[in-house]
Each structure stands twice: as structure tokens, then as C-alpha cells.
C-alpha positions in Angstrom: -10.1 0.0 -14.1 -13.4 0.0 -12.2 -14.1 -2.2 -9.5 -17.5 -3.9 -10.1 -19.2 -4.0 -7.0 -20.1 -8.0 -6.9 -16.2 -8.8 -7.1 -15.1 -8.2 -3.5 -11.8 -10.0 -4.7 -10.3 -7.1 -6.2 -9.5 -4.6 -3.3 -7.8 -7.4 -1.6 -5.2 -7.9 -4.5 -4.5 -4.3 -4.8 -4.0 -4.3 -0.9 -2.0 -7.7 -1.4 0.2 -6.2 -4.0 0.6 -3.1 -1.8 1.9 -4.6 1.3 4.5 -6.9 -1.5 5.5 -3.3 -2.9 6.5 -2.1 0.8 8.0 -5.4 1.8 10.1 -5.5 -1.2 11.2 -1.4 -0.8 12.0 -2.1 3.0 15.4 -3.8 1.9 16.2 -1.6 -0.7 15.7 1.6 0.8 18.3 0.0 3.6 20.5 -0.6 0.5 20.8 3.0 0.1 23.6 5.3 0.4 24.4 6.5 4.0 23.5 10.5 2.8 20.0 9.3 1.0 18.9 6.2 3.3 17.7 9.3 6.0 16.4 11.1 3.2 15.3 9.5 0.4 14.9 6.2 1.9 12.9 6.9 4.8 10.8 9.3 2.6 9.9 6.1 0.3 9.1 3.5 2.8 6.6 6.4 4.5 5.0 7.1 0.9 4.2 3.0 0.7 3.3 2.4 4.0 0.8 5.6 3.4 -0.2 3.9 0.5 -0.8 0.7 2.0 -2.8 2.5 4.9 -5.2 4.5 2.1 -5.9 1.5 0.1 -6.4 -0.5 3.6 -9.1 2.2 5.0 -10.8 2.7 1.3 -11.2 -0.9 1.5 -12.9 -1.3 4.4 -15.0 1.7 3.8 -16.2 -0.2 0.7 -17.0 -3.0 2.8 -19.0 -0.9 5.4 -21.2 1.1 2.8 -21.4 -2.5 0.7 -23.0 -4.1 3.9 -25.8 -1.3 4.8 
């Protein structure tokens, strides 16, 4: 999917739905097991919030080079 550059609506649902992913994987990775909530739990919630940050800083990046 390409992001056409006169719909500046897109990047924020992607963001949107990132931020819903992490919020939703908080509680679940809390669900874990004692011996993977240290492991594999913290190691998921990092990975989304990382994901969250990328899509965050791509976005405004589009919105600095869409503005010069």
C-alpha cells in the first residue's frame, strides 16, 4: 500500500492502530507466565513500543519534508 502524498490521514491511522496494538499487548504480556513475562513479555511490549516510536518519527519526517 502506498501512501499518496495528498492524504495526510493515513499515517495517523497506522500510528492510531499502533498505539491500540501496544495498549492491547500491555495486559497480555502481564498475563504471562512468571518464567516468560521477564522474557518474552517484556521483549514484546519493547518491539511495539519500538514500533510505535518508528512509525511516530517516519510520520513526522513526512510532515517536515511535505511542508518545505
Amino acid at each position: 500500500m502506498s501512501i499518496s502524498p495528498g492524504n495526510r490521514e493515513e499515517p495517523a491511522v497506522v500510528v492510531t492502530k499502533a498505539y491500540d496494538l501496544v495498549l492491547w499487548l500491555l495486559p497480555k504480556a502481564e498475563s504471562f507466565s512468571r518464567s516468560y513475562r521477564f522474557s518474552v513479555g517484556e521483549r514484546v511490549v519493547a518491539h511495539g513500543i519500538d514500533l510505535l516510536l518508528a512509525l511516530v518519527e517516519a510520520r513526522d519526517g513526512r510532515n517536515r519534508v511535505a511542508k518545505r
